[in-house]
TORKOL-4160 file (C-alpha; in steps of 0.2 Angstrom, whole numbers, padded with zeros to 4 digits, m for minus):
214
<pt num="1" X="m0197" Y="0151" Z="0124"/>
<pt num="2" X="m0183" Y="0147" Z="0137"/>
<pt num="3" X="m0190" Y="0131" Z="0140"/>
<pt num="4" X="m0191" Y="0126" Z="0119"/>
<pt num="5" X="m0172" Y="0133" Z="0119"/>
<pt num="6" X="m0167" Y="0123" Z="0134"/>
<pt num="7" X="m0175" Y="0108" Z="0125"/>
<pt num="8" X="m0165" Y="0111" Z="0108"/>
<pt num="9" X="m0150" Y="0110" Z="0117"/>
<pt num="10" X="m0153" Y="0095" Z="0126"/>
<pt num="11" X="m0157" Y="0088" Z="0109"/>
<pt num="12" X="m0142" Y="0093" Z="0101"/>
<pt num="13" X="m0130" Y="0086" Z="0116"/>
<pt num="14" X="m0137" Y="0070" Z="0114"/>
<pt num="15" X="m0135" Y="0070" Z="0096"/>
<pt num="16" X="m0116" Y="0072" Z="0097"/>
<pt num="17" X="m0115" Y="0060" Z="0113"/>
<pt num="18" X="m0120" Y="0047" Z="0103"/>
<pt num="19" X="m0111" Y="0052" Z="0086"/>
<pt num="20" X="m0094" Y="0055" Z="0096"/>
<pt num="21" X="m0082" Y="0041" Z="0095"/>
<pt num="22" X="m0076" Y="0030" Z="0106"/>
<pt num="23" X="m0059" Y="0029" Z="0115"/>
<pt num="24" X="m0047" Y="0025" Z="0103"/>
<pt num="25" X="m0041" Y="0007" Z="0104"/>
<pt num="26" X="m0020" Y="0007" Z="0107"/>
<pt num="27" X="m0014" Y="m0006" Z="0094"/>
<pt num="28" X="0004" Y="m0010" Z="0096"/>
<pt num="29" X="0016" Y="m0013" Z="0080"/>
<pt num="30" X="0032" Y="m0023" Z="0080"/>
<pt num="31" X="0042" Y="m0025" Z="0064"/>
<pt num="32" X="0057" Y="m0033" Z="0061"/>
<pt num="33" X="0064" Y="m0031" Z="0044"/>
<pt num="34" X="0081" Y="m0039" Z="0037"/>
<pt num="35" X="0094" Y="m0027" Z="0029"/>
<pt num="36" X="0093" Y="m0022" Z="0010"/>
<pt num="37" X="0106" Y="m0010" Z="0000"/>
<pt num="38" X="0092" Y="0000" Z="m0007"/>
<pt num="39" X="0078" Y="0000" Z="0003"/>
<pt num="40" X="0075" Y="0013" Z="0015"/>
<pt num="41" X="0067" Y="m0001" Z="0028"/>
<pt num="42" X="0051" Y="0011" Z="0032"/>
<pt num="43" X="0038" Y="m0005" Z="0033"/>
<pt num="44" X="0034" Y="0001" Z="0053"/>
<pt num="45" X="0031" Y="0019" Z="0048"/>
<pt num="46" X="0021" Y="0016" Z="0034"/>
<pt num="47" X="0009" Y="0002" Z="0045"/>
<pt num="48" X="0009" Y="0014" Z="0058"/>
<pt num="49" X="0003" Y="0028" Z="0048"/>
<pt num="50" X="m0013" Y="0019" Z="0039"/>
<pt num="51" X="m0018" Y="0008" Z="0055"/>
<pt num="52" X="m0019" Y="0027" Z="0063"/>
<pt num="53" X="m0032" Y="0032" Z="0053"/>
<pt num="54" X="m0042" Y="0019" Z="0054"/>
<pt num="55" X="m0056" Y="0025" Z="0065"/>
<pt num="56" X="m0054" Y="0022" Z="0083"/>
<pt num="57" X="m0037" Y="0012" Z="0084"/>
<pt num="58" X="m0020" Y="0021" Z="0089"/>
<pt num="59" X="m0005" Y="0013" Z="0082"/>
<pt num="60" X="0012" Y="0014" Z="0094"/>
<pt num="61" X="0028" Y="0004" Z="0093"/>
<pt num="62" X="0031" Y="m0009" Z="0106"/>
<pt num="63" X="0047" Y="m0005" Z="0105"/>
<pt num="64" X="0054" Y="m0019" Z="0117"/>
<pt num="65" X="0049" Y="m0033" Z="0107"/>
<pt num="66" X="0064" Y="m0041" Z="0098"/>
<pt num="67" X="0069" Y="m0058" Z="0092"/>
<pt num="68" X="0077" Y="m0072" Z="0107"/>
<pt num="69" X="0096" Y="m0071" Z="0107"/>
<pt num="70" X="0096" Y="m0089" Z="0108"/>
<pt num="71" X="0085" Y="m0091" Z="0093"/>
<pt num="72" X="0089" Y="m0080" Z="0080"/>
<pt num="73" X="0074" Y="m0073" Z="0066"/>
<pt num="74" X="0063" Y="m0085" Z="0079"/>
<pt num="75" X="0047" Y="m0077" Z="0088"/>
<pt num="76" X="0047" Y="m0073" Z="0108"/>
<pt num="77" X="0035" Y="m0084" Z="0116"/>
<pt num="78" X="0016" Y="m0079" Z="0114"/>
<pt num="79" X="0014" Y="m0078" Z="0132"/>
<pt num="80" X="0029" Y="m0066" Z="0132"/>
<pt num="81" X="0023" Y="m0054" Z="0118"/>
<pt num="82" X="0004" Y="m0056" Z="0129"/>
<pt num="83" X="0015" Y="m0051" Z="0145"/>
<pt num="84" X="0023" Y="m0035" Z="0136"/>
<pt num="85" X="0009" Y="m0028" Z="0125"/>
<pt num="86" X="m0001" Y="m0028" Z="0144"/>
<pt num="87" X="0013" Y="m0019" Z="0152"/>
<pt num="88" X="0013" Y="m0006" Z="0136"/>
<pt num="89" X="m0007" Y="m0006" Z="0141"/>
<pt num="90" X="m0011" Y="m0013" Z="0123"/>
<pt num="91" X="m0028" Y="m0020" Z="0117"/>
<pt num="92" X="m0019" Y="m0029" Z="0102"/>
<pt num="93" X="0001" Y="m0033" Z="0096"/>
<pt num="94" X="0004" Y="m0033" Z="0080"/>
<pt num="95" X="0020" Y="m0043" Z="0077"/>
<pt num="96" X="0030" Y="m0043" Z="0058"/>
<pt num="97" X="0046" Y="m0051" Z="0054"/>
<pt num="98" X="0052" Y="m0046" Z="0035"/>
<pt num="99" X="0065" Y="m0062" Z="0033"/>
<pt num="100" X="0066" Y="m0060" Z="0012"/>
<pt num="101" X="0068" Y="m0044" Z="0002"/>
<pt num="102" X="0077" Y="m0042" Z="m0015"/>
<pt num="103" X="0076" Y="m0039" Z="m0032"/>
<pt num="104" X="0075" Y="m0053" Z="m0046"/>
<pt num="105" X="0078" Y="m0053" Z="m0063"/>
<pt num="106" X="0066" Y="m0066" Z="m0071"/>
<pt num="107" X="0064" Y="m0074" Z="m0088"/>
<pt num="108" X="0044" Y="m0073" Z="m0087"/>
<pt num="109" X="0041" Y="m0078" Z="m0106"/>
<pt num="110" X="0049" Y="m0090" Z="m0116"/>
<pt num="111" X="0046" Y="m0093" Z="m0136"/>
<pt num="112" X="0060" Y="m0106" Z="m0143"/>
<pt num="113" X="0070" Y="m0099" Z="m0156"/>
<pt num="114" X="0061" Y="m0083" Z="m0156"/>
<pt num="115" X="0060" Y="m0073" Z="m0144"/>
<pt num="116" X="0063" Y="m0070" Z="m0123"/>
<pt num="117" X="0054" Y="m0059" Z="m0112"/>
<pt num="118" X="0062" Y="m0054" Z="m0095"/>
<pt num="119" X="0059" Y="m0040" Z="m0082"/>
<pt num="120" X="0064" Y="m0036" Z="m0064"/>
<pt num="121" X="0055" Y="m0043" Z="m0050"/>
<pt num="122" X="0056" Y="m0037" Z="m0030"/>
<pt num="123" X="0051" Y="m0049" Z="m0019"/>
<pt num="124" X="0047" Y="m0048" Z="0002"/>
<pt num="125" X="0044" Y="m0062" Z="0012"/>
<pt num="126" X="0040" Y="m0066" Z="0029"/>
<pt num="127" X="0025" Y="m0066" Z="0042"/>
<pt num="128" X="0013" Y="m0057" Z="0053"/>
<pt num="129" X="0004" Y="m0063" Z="0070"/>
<pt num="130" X="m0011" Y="m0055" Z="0079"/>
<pt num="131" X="m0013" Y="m0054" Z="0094"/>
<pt num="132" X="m0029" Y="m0051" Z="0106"/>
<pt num="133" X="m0021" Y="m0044" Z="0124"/>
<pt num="134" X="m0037" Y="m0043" Z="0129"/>
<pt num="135" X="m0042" Y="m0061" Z="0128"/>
<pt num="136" X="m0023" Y="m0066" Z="0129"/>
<pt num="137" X="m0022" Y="m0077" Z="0115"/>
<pt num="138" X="m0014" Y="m0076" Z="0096"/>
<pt num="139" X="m0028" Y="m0074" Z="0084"/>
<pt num="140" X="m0017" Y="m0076" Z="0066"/>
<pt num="141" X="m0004" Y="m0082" Z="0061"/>
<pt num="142" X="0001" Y="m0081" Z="0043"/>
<pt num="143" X="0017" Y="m0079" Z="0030"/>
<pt num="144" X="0017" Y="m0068" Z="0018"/>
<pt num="145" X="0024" Y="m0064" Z="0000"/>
<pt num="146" X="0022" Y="m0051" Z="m0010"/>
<pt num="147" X="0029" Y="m0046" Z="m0025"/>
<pt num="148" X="0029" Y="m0030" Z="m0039"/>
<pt num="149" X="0032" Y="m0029" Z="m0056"/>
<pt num="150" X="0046" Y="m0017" Z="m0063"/>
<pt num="151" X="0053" Y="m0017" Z="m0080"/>
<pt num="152" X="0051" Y="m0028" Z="m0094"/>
<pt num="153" X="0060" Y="m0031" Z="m0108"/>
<pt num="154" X="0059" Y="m0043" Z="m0124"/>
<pt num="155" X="0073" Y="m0048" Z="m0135"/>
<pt num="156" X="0077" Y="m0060" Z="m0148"/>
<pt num="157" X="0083" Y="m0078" Z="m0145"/>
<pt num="158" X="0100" Y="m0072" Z="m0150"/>
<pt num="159" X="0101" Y="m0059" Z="m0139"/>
<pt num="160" X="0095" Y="m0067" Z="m0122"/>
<pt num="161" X="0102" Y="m0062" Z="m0106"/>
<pt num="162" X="0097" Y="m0055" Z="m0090"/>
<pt num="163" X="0109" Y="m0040" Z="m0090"/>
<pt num="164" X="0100" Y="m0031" Z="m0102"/>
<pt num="165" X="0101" Y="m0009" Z="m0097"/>
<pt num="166" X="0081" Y="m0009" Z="m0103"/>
<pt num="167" X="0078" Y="m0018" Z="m0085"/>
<pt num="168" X="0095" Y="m0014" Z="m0076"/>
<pt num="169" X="0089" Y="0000" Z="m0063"/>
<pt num="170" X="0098" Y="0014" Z="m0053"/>
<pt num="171" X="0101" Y="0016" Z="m0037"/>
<pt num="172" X="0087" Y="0029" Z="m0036"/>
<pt num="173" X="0075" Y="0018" Z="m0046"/>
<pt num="174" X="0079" Y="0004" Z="m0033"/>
<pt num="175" X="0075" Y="0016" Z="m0019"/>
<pt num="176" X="0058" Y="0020" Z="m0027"/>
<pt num="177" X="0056" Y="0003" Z="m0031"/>
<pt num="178" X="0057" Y="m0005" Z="m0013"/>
<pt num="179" X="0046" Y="0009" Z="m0007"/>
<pt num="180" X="0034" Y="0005" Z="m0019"/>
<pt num="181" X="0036" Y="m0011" Z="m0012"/>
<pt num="182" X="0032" Y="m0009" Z="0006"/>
<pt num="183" X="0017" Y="0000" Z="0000"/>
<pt num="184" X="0010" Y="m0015" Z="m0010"/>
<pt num="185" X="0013" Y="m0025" Z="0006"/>
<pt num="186" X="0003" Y="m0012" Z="0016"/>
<pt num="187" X="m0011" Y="m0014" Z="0005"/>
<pt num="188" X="m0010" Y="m0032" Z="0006"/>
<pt num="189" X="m0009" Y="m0034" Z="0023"/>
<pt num="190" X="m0022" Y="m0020" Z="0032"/>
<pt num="191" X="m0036" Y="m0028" Z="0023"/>
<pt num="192" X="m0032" Y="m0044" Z="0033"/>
<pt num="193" X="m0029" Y="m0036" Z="0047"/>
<pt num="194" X="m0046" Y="m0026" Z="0051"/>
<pt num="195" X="m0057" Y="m0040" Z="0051"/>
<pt num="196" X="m0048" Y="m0049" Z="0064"/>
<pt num="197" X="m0048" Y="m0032" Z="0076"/>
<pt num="198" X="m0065" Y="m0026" Z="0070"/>
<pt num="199" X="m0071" Y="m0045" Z="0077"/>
<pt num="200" X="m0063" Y="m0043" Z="0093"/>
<pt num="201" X="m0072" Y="m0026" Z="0097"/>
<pt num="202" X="m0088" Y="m0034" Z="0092"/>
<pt num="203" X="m0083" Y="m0050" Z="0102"/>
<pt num="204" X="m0079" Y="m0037" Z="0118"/>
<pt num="205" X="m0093" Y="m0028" Z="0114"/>
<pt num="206" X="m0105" Y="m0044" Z="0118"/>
<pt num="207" X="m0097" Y="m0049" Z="0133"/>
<pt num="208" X="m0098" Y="m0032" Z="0141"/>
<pt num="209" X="m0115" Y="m0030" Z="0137"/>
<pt num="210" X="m0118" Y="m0047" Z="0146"/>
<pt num="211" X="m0111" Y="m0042" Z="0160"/>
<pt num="212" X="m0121" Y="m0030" Z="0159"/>
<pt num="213" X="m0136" Y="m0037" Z="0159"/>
<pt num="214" X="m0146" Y="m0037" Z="0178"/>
């Protein structure tokens, strides 16, 4: 009986060895995002918050990385951001530079003579770079721009202008409006994200087990 117990247990300590998960992955997140009178400018907490619960990765600011002084809204060097996210003791750096967020009024339909449609539009523009630490090289590079949809209004010929209160928001509704926006960039970006970082964990992944190998 002591024996079939001890057994049991065995079983069920290698059962969560092998279901327990590996050492969470440190992913370093830098944001740079320009100045707007009614966005609250919470981009690096909202990144930070969903690339944490993705499982195994742990998202931290690198909090040293900034722009040259000598080159304004340019990037540091790759082999600087490489140097830094080693010292932080990174396994990727996450770099993204917000240059363009406002809000537009647009005339998004047109009929002559009859009728105009127009509507508010926020836009954010800028770029994000991937970097593996591990393998000390940049693994993406790409701009971004993302925009939502507010409200919408349609008017007669006669009465076309942009100025019209049905799409003229508050300072509250802005607020909301660029948060919403920073969300929609979220959602844009993670899903390009997690493919480059899941392929660099299968990529380490291979080259330890080669190592490994006798």
């Amino acid at each position: 009986m002591r024996l079939l117990f001890c057994s049991v247990m065995l079983a069920i300590c290698a059962v969560q060895a092998i279901g327990a998960p590996a050492s969470s992955r440190l992913v370093l997140l830098s944001v740079r995002q320009c100045e707007n009178a009614w966005s609250d400018n919470r981009l690096f907490e909202r990144l930070q918050t969903v690339l944490t619960r993705e499982p195994g990765w742990r998202a931290e600011p690198a909090q040293a990385l900034g722009e040259p002084k000598d080159r304004p809204n340019s990037w540091p060097s790759v082999d600087s951001m490489i140097s830094l996210g080693r010292d932080l003791g990174g396994q990727y750096l996450i770099c993204l530079v917000v240059s363009d967020q406002r809000l537009e009024r647009r005339k998004s339909f047109h009929v002559p003579l009859v009728f105009h449609k127009w509507e508010s539009v926020g836009v954010v523009k800028g770029e994000f770079r991937v970097i593996d630490l591990l393998r000390g090289k940049q693994v993406k590079a790409e701009a971004f721009e993302v925009e939502l949809h507010g409200p919408r209004v349609i008017q007669a010929t006669m009465d076309d202008t942009k100025f019209d209160p049905d799409i003229t928001m508050t300072a509250t509704d802005k607020a909301l409006f660029f948060a919403n926006l920073e969300e929609k960039l979220v959602d844009e970006l993670i899903p390009k994200i997690r493919p480059i970082i899941a392929k660099g964990e299968r990529e380490q992944l291979a080259r330890q087990d080669t190592r490994n190998r006798p």
